[in-house]
CHARMM internal coordinates of N, CA and C (Angstrom, degrees):
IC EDIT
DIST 1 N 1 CA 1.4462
DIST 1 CA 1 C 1.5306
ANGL 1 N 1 CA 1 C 108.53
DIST 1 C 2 N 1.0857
ANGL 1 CA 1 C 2 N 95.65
DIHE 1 N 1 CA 1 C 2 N 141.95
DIST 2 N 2 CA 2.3051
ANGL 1 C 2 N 2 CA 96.59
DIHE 1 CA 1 C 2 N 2 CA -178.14
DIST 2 CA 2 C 1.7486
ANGL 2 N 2 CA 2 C 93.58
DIHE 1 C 2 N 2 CA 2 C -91.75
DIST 2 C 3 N 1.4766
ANGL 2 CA 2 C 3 N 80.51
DIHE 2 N 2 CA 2 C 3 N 158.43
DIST 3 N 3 CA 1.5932
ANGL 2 C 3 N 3 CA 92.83
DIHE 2 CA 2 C 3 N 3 CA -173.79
DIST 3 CA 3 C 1.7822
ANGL 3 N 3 CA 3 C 110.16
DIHE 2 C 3 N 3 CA 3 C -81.28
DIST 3 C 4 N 1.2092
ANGL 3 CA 3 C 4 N 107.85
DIHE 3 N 3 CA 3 C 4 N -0.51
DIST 4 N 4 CA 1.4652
ANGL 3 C 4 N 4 CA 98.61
DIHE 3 CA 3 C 4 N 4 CA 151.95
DIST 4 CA 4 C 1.8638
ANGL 4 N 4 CA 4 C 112.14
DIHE 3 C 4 N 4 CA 4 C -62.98
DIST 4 C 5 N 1.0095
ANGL 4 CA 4 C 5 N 102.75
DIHE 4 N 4 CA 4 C 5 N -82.19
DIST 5 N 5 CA 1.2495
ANGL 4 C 5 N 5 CA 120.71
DIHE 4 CA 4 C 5 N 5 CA -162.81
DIST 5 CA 5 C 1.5233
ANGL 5 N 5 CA 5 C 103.11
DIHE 4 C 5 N 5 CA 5 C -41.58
DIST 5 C 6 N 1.3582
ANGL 5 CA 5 C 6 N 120.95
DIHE 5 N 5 CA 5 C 6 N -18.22
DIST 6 N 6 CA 1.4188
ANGL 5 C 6 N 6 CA 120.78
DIHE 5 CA 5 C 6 N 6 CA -166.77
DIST 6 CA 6 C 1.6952
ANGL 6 N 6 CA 6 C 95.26
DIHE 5 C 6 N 6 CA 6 C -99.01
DIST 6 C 7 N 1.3237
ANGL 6 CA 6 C 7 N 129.68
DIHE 6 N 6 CA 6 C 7 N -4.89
DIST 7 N 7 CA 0.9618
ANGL 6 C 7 N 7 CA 143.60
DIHE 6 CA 6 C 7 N 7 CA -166.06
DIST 7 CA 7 C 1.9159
ANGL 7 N 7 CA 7 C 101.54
DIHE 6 C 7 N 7 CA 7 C -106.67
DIST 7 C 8 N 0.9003
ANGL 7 CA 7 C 8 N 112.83
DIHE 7 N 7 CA 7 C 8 N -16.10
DIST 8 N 8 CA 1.3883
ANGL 7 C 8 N 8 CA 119.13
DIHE 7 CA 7 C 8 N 8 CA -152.08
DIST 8 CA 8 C 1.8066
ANGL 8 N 8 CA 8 C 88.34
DIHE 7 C 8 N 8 CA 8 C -117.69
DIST 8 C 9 N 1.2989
ANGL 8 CA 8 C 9 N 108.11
DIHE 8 N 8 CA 8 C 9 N -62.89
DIST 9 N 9 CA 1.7374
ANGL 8 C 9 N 9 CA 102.38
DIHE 8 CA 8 C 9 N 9 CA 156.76
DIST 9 CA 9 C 1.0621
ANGL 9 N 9 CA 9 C 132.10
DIHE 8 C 9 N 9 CA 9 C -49.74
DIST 9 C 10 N 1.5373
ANGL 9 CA 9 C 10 N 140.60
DIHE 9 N 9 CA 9 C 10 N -26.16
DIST 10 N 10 CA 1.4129
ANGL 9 C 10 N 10 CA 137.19
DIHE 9 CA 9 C 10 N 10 CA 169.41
DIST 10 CA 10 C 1.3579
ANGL 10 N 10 CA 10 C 102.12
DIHE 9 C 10 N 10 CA 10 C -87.22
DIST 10 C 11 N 1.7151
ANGL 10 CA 10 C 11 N 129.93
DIHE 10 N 10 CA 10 C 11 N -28.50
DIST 11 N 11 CA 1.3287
ANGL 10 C 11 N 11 CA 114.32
DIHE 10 CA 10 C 11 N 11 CA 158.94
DIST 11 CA 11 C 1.5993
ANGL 11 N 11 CA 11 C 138.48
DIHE 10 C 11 N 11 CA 11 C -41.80
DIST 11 C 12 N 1.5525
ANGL 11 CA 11 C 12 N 89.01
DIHE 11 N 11 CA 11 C 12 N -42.74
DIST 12 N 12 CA 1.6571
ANGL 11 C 12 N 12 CA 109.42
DIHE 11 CA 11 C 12 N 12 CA 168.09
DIST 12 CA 12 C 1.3047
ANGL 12 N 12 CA 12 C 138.40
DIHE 11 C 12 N 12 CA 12 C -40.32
DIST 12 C 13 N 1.6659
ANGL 12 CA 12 C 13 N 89.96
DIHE 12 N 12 CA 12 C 13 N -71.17
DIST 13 N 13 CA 1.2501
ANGL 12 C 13 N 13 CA 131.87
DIHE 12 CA 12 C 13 N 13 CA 166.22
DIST 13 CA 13 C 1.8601
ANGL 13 N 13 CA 13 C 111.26
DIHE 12 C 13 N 13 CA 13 C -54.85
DIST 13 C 14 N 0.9674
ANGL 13 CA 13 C 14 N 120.60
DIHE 13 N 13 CA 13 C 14 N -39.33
DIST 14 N 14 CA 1.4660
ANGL 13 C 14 N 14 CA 118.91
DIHE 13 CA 13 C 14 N 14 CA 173.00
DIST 14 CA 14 C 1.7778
ANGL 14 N 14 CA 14 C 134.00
DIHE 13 C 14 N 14 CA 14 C -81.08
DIST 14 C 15 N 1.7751
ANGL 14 CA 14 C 15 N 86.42
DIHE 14 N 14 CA 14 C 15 N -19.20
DIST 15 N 15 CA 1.0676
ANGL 14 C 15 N 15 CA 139.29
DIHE 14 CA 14 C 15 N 15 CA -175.36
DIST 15 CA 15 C 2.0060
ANGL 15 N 15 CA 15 C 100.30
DIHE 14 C 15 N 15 CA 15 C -71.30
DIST 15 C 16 N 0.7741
ANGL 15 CA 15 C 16 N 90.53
DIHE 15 N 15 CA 15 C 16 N -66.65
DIST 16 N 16 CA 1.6967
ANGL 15 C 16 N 16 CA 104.75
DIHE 15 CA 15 C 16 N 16 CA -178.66
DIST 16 CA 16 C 1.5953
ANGL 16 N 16 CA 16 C 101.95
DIHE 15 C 16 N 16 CA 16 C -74.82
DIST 16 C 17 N 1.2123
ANGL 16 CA 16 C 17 N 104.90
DIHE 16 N 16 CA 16 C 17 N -37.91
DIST 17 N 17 CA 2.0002
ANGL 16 C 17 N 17 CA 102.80
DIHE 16 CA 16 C 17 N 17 CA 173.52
DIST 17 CA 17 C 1.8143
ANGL 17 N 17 CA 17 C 108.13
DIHE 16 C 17 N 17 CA 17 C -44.24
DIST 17 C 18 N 1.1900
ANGL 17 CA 17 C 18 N 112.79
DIHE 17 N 17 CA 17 C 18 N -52.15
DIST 18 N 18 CA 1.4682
ANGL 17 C 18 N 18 CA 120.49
DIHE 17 CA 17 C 18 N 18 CA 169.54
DIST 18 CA 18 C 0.9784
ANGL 18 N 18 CA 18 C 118.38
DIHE 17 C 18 N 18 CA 18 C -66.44
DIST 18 C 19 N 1.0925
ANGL 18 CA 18 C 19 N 142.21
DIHE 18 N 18 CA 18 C 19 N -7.63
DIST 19 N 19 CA 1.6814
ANGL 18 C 19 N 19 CA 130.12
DIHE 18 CA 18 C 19 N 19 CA 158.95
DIST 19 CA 19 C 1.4661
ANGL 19 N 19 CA 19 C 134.82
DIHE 18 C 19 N 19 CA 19 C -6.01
DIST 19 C 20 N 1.1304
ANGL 19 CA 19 C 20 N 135.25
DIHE 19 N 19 CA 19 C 20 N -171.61
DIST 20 N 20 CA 0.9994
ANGL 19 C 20 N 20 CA 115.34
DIHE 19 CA 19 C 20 N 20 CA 166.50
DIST 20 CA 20 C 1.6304
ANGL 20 N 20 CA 20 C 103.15
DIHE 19 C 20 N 20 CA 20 C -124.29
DIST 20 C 21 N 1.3546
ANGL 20 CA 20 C 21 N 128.83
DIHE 20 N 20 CA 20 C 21 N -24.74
DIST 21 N 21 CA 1.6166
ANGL 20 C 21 N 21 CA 132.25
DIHE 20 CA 20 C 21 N 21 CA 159.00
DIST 21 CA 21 C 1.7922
ANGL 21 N 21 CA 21 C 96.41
DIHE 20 C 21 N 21 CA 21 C -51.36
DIST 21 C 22 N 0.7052
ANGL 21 CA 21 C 22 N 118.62
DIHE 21 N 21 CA 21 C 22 N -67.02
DIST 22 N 22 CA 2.1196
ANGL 21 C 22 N 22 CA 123.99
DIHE 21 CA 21 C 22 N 22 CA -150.54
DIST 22 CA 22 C 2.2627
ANGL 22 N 22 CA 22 C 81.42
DIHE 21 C 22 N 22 CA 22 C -64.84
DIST 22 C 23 N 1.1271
ANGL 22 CA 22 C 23 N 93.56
DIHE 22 N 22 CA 22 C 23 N -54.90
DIST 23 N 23 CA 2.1273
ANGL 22 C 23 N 23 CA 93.06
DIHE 22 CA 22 C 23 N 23 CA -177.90
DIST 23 CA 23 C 1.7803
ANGL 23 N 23 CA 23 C 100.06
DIHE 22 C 23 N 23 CA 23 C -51.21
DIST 23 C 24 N 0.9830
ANGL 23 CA 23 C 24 N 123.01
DIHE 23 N 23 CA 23 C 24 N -39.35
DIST 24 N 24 CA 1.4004
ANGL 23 C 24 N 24 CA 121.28
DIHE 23 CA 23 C 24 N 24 CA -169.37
DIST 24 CA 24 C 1.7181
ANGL 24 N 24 CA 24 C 120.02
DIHE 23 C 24 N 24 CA 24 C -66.16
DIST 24 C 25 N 1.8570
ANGL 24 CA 24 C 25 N 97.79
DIHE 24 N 24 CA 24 C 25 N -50.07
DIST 25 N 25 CA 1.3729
ANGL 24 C 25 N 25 CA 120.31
DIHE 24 CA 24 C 25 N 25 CA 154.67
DIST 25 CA 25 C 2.0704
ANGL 25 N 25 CA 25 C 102.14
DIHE 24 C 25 N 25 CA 25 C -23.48
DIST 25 C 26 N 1.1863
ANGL 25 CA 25 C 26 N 83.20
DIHE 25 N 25 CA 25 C 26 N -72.68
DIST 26 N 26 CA 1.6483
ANGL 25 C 26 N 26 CA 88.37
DIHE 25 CA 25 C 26 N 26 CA -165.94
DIST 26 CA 26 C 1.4207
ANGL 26 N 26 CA 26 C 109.24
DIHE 25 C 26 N 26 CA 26 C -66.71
DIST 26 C 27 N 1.2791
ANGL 26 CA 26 C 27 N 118.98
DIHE 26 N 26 CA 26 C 27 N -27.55
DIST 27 N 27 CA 1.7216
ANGL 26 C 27 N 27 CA 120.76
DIHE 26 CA 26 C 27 N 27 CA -177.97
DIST 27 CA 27 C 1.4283
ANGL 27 N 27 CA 27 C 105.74
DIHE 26 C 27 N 27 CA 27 C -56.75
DIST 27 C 28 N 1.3144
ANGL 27 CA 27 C 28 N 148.48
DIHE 27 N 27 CA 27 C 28 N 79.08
DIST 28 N 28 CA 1.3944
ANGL 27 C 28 N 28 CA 134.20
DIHE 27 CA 27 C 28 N 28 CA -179.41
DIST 28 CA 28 C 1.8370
ANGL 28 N 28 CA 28 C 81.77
DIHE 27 C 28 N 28 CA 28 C -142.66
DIST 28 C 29 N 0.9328
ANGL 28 CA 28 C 29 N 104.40
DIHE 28 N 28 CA 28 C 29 N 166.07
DIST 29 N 29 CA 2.0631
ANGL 28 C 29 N 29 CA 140.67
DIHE 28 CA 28 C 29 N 29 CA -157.96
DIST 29 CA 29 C 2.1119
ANGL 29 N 29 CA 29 C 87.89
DIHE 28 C 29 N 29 CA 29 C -86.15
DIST 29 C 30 N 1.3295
ANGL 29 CA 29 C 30 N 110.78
DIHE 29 N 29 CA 29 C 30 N 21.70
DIST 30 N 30 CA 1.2299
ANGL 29 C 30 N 30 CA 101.67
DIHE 29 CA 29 C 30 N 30 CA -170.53
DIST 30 CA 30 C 1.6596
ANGL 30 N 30 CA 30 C 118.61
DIHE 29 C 30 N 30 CA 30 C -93.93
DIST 30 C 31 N 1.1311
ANGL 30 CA 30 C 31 N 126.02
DIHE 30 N 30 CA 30 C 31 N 137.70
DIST 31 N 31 CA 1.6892
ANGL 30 C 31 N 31 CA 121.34
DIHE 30 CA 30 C 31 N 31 CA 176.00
DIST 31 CA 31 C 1.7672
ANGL 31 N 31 CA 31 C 101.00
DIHE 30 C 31 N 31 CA 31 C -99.46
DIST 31 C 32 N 1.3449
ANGL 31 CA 31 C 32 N 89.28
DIHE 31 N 31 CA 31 C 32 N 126.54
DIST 32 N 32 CA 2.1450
ANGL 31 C 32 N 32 CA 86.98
DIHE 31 CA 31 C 32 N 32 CA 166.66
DIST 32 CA 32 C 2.0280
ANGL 32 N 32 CA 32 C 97.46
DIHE 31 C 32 N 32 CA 32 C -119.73
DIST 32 C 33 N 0.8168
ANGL 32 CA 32 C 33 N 99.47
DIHE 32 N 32 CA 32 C 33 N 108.59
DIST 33 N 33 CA 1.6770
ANGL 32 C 33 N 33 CA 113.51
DIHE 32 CA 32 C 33 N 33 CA -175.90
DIST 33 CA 33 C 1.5243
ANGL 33 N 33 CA 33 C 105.79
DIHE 32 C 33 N 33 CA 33 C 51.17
DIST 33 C 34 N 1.3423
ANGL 33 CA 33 C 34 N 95.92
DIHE 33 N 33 CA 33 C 34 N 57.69
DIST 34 N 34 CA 1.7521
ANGL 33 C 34 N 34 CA 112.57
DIHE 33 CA 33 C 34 N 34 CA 160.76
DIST 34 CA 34 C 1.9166
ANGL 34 N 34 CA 34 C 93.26
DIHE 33 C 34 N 34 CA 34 C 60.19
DIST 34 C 35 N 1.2018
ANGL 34 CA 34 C 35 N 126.98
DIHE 34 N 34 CA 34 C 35 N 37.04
DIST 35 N 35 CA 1.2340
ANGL 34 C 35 N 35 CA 143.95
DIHE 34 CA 34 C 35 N 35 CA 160.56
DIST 35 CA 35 C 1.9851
ANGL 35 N 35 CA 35 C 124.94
DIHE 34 C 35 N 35 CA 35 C -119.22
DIST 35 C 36 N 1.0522
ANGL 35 CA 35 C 36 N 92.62
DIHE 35 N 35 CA 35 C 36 N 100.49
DIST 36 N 36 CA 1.9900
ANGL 35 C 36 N 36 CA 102.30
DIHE 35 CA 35 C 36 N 36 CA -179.45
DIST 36 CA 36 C 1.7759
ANGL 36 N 36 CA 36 C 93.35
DIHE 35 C 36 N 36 CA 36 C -36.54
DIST 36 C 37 N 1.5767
ANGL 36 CA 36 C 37 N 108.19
DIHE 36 N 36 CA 36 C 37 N 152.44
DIST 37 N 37 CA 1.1895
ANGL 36 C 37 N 37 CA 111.84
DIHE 36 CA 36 C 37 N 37 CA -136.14
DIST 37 CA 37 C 2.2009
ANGL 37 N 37 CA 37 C 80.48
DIHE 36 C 37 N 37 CA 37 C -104.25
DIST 37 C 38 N 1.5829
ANGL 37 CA 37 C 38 N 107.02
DIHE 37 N 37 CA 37 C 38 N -8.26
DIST 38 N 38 CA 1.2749
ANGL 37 C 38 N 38 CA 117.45
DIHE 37 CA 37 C 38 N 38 CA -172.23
DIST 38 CA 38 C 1.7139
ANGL 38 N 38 CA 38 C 93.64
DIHE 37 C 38 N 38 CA 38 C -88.14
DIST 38 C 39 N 1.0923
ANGL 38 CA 38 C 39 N 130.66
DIHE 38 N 38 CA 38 C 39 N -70.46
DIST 39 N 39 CA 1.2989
ANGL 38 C 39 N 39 CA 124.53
DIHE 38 CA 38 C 39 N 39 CA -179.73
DIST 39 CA 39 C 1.6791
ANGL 39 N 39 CA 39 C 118.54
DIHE 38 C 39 N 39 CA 39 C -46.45
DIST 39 C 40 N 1.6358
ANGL 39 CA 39 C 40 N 114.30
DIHE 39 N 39 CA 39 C 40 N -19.91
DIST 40 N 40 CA 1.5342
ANGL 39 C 40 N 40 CA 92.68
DIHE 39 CA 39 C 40 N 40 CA -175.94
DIST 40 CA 40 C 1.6325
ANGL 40 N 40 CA 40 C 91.01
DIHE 39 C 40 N 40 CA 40 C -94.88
DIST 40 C 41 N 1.3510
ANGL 40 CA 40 C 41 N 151.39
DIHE 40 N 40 CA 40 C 41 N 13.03
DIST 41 N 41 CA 0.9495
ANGL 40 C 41 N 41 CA 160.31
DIHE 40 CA 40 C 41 N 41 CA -63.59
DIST 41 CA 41 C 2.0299
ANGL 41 N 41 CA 41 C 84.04
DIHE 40 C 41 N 41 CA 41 C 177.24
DIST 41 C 42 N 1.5313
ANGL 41 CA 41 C 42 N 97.42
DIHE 41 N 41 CA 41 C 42 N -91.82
DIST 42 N 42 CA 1.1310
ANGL 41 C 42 N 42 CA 116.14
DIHE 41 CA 41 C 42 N 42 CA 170.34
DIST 42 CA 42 C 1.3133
ANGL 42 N 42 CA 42 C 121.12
DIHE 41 C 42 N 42 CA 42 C -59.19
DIST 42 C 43 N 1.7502
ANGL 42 CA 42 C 43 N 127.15
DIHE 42 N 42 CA 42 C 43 N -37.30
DIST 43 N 43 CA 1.3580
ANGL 42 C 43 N 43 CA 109.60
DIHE 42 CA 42 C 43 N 43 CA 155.00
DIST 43 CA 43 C 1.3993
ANGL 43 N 43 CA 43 C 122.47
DIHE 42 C 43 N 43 CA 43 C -45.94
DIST 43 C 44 N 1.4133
ANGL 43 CA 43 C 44 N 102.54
DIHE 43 N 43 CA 43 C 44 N -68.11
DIST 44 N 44 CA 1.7656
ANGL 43 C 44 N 44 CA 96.78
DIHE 43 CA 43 C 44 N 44 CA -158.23
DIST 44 CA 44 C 1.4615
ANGL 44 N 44 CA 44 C 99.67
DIHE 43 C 44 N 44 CA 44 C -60.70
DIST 44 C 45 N 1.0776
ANGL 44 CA 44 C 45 N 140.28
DIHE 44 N 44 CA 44 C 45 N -24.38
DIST 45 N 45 CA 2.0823
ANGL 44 C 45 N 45 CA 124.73
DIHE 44 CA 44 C 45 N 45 CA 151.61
DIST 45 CA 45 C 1.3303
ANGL 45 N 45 CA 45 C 111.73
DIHE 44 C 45 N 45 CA 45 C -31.34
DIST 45 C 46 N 1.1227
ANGL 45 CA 45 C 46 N 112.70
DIHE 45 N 45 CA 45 C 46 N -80.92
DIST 46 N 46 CA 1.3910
ANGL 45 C 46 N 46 CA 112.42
DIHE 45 CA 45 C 46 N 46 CA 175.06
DIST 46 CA 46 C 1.5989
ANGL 46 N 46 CA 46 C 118.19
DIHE 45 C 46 N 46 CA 46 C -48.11
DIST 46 C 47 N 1.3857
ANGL 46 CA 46 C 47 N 119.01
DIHE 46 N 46 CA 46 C 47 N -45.11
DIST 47 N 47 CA 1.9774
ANGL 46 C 47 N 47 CA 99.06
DIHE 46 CA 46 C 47 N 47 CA -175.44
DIST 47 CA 47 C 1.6634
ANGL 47 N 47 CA 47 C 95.73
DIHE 46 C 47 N 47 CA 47 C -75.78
DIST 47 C 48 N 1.3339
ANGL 47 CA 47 C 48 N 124.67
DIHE 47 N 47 CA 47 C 48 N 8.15
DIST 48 N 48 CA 1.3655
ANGL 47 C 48 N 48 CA 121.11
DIHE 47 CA 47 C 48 N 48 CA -171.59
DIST 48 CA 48 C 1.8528
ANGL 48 N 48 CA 48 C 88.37
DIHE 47 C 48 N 48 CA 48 C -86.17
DIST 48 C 49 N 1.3169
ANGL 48 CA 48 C 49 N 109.09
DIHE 48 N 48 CA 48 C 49 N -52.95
DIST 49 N 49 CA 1.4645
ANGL 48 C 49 N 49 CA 104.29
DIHE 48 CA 48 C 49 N 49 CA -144.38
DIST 49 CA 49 C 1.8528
ANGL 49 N 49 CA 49 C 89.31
DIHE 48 C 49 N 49 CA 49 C -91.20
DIST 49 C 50 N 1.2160
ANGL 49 CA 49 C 50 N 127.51
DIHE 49 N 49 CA 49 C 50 N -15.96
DIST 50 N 50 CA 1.5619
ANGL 49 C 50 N 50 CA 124.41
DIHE 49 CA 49 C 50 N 50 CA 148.83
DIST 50 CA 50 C 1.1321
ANGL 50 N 50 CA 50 C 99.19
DIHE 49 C 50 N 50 CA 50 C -15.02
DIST 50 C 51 N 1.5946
ANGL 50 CA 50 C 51 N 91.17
DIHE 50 N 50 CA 50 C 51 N -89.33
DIST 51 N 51 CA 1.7817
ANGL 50 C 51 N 51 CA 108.28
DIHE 50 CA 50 C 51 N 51 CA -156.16
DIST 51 CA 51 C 1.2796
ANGL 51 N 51 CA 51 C 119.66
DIHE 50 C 51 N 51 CA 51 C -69.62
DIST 51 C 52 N 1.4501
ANGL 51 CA 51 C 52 N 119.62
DIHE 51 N 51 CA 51 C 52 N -6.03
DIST 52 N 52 CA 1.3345
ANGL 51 C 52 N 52 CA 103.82
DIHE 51 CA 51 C 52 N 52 CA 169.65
DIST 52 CA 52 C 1.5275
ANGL 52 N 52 CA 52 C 115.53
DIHE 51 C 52 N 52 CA 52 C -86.67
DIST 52 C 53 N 1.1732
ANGL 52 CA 52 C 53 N 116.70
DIHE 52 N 52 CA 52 C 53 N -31.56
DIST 53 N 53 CA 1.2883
ANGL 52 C 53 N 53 CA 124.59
DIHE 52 CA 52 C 53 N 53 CA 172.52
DIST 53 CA 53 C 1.4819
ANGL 53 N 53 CA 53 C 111.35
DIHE 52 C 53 N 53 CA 53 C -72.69
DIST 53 C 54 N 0.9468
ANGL 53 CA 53 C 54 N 127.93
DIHE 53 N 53 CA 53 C 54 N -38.88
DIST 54 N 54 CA 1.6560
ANGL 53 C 54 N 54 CA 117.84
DIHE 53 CA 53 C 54 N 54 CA 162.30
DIST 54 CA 54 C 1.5762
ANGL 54 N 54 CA 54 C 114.29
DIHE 53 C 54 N 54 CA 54 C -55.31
DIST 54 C 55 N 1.5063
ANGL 54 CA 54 C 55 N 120.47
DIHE 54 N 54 CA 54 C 55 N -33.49
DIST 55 N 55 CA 1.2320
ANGL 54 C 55 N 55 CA 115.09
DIHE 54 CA 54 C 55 N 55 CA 176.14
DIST 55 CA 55 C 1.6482
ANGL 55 N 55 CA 55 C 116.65
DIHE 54 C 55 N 55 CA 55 C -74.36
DIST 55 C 56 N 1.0968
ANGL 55 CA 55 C 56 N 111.01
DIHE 55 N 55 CA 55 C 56 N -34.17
DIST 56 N 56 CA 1.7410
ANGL 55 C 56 N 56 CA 120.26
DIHE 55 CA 55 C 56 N 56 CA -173.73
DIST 56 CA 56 C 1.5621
ANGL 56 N 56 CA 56 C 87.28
DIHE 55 C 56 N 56 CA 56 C -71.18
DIST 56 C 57 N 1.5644
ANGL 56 CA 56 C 57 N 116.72
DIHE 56 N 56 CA 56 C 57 N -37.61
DIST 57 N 57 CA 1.8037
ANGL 56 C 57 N 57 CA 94.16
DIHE 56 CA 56 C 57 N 57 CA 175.14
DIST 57 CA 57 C 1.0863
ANGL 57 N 57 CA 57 C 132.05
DIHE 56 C 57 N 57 CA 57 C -73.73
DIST 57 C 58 N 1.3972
ANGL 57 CA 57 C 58 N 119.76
DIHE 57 N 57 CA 57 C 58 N -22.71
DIST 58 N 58 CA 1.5321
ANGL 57 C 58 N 58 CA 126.26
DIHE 57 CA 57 C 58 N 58 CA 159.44
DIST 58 CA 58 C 1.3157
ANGL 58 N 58 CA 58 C 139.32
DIHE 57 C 58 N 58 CA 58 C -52.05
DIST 58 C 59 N 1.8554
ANGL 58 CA 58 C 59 N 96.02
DIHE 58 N 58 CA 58 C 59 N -44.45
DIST 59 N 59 CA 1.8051
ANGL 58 C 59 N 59 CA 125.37
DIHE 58 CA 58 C 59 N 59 CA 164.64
DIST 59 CA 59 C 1.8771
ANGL 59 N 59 CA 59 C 96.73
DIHE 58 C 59 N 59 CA 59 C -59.79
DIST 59 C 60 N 1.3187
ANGL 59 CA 59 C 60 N 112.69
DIHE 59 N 59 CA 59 C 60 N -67.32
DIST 60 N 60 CA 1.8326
ANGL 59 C 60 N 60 CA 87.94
DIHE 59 CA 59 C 60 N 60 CA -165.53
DIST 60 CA 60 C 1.2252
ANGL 60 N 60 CA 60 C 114.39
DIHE 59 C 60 N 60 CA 60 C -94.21
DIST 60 C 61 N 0.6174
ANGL 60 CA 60 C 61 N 124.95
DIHE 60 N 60 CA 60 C 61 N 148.44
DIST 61 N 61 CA 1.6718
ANGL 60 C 61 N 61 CA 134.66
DIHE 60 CA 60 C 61 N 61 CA -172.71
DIST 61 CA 61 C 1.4995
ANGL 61 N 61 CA 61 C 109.70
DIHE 60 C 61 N 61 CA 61 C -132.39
DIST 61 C 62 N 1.5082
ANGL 61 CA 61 C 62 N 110.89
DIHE 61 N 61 CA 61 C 62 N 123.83
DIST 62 N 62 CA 1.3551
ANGL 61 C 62 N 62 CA 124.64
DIHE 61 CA 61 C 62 N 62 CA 175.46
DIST 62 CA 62 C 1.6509
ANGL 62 N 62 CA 62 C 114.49
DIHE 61 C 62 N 62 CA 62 C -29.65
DIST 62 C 63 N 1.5537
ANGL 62 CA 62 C 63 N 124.13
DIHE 62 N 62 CA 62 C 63 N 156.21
DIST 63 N 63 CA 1.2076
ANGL 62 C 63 N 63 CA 98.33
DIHE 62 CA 62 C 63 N 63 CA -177.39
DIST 63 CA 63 C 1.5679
ANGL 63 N 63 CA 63 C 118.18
DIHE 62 C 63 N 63 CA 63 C -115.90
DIST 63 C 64 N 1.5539
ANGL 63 CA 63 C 64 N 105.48
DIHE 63 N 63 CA 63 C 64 N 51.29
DIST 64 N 64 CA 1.5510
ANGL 63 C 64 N 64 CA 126.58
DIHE 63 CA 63 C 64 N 64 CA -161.55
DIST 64 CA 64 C 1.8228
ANGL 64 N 64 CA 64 C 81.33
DIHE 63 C 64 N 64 CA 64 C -101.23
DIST 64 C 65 N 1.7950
ANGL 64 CA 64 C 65 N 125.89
DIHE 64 N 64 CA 64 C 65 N -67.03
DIST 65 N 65 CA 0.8665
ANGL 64 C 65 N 65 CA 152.29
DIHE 64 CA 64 C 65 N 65 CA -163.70
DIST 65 CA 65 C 1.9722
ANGL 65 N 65 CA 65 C 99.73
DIHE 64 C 65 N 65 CA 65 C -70.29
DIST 65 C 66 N 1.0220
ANGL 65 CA 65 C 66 N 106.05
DIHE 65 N 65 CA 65 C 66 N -27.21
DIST 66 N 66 CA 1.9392
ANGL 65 C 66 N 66 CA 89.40
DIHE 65 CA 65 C 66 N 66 CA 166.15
DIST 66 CA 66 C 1.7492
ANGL 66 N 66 CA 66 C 90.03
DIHE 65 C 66 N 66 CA 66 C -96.81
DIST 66 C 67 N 0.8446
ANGL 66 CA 66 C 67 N 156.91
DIHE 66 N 66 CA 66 C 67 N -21.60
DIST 67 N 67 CA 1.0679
ANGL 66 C 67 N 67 CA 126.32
DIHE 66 CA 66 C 67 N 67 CA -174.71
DIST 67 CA 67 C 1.7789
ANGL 67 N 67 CA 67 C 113.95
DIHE 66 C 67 N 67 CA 67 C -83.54
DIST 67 C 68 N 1.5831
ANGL 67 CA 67 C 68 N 113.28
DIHE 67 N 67 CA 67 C 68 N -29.48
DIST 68 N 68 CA 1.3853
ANGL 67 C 68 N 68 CA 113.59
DIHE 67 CA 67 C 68 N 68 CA 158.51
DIST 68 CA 68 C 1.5192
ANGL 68 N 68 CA 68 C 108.28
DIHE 67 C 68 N 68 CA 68 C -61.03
DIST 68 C 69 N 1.1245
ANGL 68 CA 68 C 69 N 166.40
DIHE 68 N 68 CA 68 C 69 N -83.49
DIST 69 N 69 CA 1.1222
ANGL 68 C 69 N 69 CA 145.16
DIHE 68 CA 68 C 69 N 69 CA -137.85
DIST 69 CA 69 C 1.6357
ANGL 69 N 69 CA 69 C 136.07
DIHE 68 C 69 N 69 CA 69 C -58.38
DIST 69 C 70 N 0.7365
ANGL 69 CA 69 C 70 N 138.68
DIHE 69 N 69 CA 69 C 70 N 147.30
DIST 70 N 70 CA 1.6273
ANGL 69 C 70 N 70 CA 129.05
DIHE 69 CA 69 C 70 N 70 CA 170.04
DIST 70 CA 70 C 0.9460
ANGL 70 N 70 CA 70 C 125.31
DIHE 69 C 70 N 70 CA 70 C -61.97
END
COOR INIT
IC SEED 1 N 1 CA 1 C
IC BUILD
């Protein structure tokens, strides 16, 4: 798969995480370690789409830096 397309699928995919059905799921009167159950909700989205995007930057690499190496 090219790192477009893999770029364009985690868009999707993160894309639909924000919804407004899947946000509602989490919208309930709930505490998880004295944390609203919508904000830890929306964090772990975000440290999700961090790390995936830090990883897709690691996987492609400009092609200035493969042509320097041996």
């Amino acid at each position: 798969m090219k790192a477009v397309d893999l770029v364009v699928a985690w868009f999707l995919l993160f894309g639909a995480c924000l919804v407004w059905p899947l946000l509602a799921i989490a919208n309930r009167p709930v505490l998880v370690l004295g944390v609203p159950a919508l904000v830890l909700y929306l964090f772990a989205v975000w440290v999700a789409m961090v790390a995936v995007l830090v990883s897709l930057a690691r996987r492609v690499r400009p092609v200035d830096e493969e042509a320097d190496e041996p």
